[in-house]
C-alpha positions in Angstrom: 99.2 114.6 74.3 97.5 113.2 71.1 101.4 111.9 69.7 101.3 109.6 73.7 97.7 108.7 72.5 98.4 107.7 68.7 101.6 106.0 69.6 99.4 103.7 72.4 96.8 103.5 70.1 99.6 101.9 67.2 100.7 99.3 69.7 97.3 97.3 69.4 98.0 95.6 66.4 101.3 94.7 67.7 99.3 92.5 70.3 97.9 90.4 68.2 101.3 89.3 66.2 102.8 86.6 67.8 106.3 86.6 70.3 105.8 90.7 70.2 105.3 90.8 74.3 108.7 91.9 75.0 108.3 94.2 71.7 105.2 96.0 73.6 107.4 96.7 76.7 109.9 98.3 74.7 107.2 100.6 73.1 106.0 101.2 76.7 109.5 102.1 77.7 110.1 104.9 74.2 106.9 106.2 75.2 107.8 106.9 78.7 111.1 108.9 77.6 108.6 110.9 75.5 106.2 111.5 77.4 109.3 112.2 80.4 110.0 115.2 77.8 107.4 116.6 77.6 107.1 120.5 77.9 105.7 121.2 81.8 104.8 124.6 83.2 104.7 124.0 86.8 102.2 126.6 88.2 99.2 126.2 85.4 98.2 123.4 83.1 99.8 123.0 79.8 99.5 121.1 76.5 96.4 121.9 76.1 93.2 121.1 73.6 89.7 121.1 74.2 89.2 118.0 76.0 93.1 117.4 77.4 96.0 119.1 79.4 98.1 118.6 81.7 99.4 120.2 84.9 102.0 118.8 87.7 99.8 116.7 89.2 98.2 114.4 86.2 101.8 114.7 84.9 103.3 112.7 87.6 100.6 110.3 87.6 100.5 109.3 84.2 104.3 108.6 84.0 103.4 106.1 86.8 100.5 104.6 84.6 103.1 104.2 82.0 105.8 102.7 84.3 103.8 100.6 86.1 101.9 99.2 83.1 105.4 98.4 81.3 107.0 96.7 84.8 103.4 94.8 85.0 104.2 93.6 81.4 108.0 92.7 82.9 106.2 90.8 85.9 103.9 88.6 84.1 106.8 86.7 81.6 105.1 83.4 83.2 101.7 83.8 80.6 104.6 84.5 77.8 106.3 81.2 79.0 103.2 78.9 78.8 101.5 81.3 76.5 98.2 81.7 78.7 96.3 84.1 76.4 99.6 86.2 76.8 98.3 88.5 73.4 95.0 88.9 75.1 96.7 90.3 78.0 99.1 92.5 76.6 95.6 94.1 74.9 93.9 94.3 78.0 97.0 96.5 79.7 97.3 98.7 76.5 93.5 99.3 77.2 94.1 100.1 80.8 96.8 102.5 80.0 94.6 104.4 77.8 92.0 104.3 80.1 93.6 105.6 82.8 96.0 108.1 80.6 92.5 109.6 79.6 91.4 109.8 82.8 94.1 111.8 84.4 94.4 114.1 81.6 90.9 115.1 80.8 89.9 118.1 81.1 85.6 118.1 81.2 84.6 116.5 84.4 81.9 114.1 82.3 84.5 112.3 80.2 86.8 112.7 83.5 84.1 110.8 85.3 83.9 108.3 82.0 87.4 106.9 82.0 87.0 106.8 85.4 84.5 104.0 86.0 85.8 102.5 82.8 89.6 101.9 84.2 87.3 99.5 86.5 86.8 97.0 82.9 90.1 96.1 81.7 90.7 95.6 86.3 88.5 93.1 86.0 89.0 91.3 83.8 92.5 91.0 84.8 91.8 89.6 88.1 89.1 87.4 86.8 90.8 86.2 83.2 94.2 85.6 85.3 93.2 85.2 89.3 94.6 82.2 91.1 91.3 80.8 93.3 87.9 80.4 92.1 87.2 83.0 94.6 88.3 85.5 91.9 84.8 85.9 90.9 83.5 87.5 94.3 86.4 89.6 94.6 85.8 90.5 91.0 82.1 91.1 91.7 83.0 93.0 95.4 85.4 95.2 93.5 82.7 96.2 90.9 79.6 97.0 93.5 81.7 98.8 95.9 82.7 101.1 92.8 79.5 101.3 91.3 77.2 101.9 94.3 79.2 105.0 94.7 79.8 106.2 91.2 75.8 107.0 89.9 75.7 109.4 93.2 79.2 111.3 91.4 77.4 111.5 87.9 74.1 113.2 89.6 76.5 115.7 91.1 78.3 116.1 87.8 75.1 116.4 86.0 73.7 118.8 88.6 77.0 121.0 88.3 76.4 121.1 84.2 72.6 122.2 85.1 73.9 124.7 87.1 77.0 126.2 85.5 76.7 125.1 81.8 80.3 124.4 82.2 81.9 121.5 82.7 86.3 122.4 82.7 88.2 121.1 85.8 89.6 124.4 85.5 86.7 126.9 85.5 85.4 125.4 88.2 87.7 126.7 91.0 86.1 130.0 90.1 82.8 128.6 91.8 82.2 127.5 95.6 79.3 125.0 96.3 77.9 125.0 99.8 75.4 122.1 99.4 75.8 119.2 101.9 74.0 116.4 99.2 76.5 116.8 96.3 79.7 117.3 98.7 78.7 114.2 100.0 77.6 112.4 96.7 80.7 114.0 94.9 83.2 112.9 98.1 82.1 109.3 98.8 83.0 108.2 95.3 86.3 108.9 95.8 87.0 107.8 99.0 85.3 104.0 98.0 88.2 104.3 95.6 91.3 105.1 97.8 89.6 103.1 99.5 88.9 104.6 103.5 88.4 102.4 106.4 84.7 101.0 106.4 84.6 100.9 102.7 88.1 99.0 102.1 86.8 95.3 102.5 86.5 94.9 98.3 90.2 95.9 98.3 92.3 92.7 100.4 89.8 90.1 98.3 91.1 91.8 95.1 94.7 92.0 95.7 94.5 88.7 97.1 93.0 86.7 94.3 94.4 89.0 91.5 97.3 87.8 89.2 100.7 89.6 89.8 100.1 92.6 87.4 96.4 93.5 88.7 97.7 93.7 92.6 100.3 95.9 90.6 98.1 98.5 88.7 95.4 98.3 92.1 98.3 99.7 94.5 99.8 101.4 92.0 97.4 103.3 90.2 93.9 102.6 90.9 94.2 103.6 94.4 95.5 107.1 93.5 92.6 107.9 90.9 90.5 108.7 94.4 92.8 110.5 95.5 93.7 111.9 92.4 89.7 113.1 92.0 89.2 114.5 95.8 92.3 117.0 94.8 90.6 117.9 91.6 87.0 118.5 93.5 87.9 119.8 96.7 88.7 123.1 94.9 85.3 124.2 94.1 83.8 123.0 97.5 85.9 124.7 99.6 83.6 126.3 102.6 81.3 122.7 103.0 84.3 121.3 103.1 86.3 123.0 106.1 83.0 122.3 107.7 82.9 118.7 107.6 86.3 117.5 106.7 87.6 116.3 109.7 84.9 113.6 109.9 86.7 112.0 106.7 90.0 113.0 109.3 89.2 111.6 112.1 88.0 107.7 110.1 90.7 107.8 107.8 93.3 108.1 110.8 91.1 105.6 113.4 91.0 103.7 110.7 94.6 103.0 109.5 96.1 102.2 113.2 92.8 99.5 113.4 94.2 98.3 109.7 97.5 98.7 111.2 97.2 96.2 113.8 95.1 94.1 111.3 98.1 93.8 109.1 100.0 92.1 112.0 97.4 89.3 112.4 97.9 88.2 108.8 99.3 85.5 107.4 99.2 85.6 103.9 102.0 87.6 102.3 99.6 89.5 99.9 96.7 90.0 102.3 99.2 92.0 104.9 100.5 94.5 101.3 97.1 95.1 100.8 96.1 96.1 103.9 99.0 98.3 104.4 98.1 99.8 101.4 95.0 100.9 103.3 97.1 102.2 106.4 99.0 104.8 103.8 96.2 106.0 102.2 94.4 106.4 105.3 97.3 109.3 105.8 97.1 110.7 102.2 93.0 111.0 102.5 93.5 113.0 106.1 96.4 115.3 104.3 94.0 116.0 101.5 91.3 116.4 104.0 93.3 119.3 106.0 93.0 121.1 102.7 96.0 122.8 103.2 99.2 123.7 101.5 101.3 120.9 103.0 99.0 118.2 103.1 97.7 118.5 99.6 101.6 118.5 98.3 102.4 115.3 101.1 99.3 113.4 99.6 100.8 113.7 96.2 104.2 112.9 96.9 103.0 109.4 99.6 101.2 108.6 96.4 103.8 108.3 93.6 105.7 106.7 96.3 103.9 104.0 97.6 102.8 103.1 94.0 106.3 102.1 92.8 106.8 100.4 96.7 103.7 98.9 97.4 104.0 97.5 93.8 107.5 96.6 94.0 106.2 94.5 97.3 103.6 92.4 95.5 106.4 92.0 92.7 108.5 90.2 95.5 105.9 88.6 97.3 104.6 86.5 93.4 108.6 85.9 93.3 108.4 83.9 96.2 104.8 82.6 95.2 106.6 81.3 91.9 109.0 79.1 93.8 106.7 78.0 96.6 103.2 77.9 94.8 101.8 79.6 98.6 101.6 83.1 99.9 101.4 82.0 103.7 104.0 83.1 106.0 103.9 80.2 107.5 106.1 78.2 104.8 107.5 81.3 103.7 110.5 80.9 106.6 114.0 81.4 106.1 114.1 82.5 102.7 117.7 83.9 103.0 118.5 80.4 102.8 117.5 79.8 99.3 117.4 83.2 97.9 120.1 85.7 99.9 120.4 88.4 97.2 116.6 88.9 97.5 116.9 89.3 101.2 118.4 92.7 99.9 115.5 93.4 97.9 112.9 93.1 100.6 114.9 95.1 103.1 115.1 97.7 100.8 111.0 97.8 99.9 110.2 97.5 103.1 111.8 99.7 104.7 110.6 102.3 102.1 107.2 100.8 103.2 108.2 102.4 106.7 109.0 105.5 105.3 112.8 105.2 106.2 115.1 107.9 103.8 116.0 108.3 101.1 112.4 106.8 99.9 109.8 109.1 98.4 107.7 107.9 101.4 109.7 109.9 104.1 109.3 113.1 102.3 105.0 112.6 101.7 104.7 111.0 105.4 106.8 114.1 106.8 104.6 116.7 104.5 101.4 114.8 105.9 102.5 115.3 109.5 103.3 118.0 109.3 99.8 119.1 107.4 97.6 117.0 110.0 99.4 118.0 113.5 99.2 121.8 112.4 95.1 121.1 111.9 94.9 120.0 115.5 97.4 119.0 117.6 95.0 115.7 118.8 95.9 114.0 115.7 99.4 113.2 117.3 98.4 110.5 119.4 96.8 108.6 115.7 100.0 109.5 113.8 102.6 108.0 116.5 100.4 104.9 116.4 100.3 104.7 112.8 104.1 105.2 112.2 105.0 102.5 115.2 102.7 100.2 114.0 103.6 100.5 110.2 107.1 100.1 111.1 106.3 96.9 113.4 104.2 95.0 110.1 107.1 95.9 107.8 109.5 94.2 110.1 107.5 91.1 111.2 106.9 90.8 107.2 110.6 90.5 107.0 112.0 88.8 109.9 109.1 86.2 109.2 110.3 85.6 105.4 113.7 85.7 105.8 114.6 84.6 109.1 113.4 81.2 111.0 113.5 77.6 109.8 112.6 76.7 106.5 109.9 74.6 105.2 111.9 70.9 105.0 109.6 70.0 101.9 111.5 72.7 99.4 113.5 70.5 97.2 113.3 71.6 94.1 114.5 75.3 94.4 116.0 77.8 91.9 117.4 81.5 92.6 116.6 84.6 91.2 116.8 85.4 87.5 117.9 88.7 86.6 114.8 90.0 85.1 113.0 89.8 88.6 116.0 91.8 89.9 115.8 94.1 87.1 112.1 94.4 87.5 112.5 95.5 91.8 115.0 97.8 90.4 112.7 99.6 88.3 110.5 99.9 91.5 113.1 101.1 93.9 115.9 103.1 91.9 112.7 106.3 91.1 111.8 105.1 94.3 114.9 106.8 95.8 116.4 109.0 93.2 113.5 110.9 92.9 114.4 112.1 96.8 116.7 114.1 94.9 114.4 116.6 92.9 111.9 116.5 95.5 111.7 120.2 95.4 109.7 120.2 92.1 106.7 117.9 94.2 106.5 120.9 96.9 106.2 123.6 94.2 103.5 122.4 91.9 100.3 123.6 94.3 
């Protein structure tokens, strides 16, 4: 673990050299080979020291921190190009990689708790250093209350835990069973804030919308899976509260993605209906989690690795066209298979990942999650056929509206793909879909 930490750690002073961004990415992408090597034993955690290790599930997550960090770096070649504090940025992402590389590999809840929170920093100052609208600075200041209200709740429970055990491993814990009401609910809610469920989701459309192109990519990639990253690590040792009040968190978390559903197909802004679909999925990986069985917990983990490389492959295509058109509403962004016909490809093939259609990652989590929830009660039927019509409906209005219709007559000066955007949507979609293949190491890990 420390080799992945040293080598991030070396990178710094490359930031601050001059014309080293592209250097950085390919220090991002030899450190993803290594860290694709490492030495994993499935069924326990391994590599480990006294504050890290790793098992299956931080494993997985952290090679998405490192691939989405280095496609991020790929997205944002316009701050290179005019040099908009471009060495600043490549700092701040290098900061967020540690940040979150910490986080999913501690050990000790405390410092787990730490990184945590902190991963919110280098966030925001992304989407306020390099947002679009002055509006940046509510959504900024939205995204850090809604966090923050939460998190002080989590460190009473973590403290109350140390008072308690005088222990503070991930992996002792599992050993111990809490029935107390106050700190499943203190330790729960912080989490959820963070996925984020429906009635605490509002700070998440005003971030994605005003946020550059690489903070809308590390929010759906990455920060929305550190909630549900936490609720798999802390369910474990409050397992008899929480068969007793899970299915509340259920029963909003399914409500609430067919209401954000139908939300998403009142929207006109491109980014604003990602975002809120984004919502929609996790609403399904917090009910799998929340079922607290076998399949569910394994369907969480694999919708999550797969709607972080196709939620932020769809941001990816949706700045695309924001670079040619300088607007995000659907209503100019007609006919786009007009101007740009090998990128028509490239949003079919997102999308309909979005919809869960095979070979994507998303089938095979959406399926597990079904399977998890109907099996919990058979009610939850009724939500899930909702949610799956309805996801597929925004997916295809999002397309047929882009691609198809008549096109905005002011577009005169126009320009095609380059081939490091469709390099970039490859990155997103090829693990996307090959990793289909081995998807019998996701269902063995639990």
């Amino acid at each position: 673990m420390m080799k992945i930490l040293l080598l991030l750690l070396f990178m710094i002073p490359l930031c601050l050299k001059k014309n080293m961004f592209w250097m950085v990415q390919m220090f991002m992408f030899i450190m993803m080979f290594i860290f694709m090597n490492l030495t994993i034993n499935i069924m326990n955690y391994c590599n480990l020291s006294y504050m890290m290790g790793l098992d299956f599930i931080s494993f997985g997550l952290i090679m998405l921190s490192i691939w989405i960090c280095l496609l991020m770096i790929m997205a944002s070649e316009k701050l290179y190009k005019y040099n908009f504090y471009s060495n600043f940025f490549l700092l701040n992402i290098i900061f967020l990689l540690f940040m979150l590389f910490m986080t999913f590999s501690m050990m000790n809840l405390f410092m787990f708790y730490l990184f945590f929170e902190g991963s919110l920093i280098p966030t925001l100052m992304l989407i306020m250093g390099w947002g679009y609208q002055p509006e940046r600075i509510q959504a900024g200041m939205y995204l850090f209350f809604y966090t923050l209200f939460v998190s002080l709740p989590l460190l009473l429970g973590i403290f109350y835990i140390f008072n308690e055990m005088n222990c503070m491993m991930i992996y002792f814990l599992k050993f111990y069973n809490y029935n107390l009401f106050f700190l499943y609910f203190s330790m729960v809610m912080a989490f959820l804030v963070k996925m984020p469920m429906y009635f605490v989701h509002l700070w998440l459309p005003k971030a994605h919308v005003e946020a550059p192109i690489s903070g809308s990519m590390i929010l759906a990639g990455i920060m929305l899976k550190l909630g549900g990253y936490g609720l798999l690590r802390i369910l474990i040792f409050m397992q008899s509260i929480s068969l007793k009040l899970n299915f509340y968190w259920v029963i909003i978390s399914l409500v609430g993605s067919m209401f954000i559903s139908l939300k998403c197909l009142c929207q006109i802004d491109m980014k604003s209906l990602i975002a809120y679909s984004s919502v929609s999925h996790m609403g399904l990986v917090i009910g799998g989690i929340m079922t607290m069985n076998y399949w569910g917990c394994m369907g969480a983990y694999v919708l999550m690795i797969g709607h972080g490389l196709c939620s932020s492959g769809l941001f990816c295509l949706a700045n695309i066209n924001y670079e040619r058109l300088y607007s995000r509403s659907l209503l100019l962004n007609k006919g786009m298979m007009n101007f740009m016909p090998s990128l028509s490809l490239w949003w079919f093939l997102l999308l309909s990942a979005a919809m869960a259609a095979p070979p994507s990652l998303n089938l095979v989590g959406e399926i597990s999650l079904i399977n998890s929830l109907v099996s919990w009660s058979w009610l939850t039927m009724i939500m899930l056929m909702m949610i799956s019509f309805f996801s597929a409906g925004y997916s295809l209005y999002l397309y047929s509206y882009t691609q198809h219709g008549k096109y905005n007559i002011g577009l005169y000066g126009f320009y095609t793909g380059v081939s490091r955007e469709y390099l970039l949507l490859m990155l997103h979609w090829i693990p996307l879909n090959i990793m289909f293949l081995k998807v019998d190491y996701f269902m063995i890990w639990f």
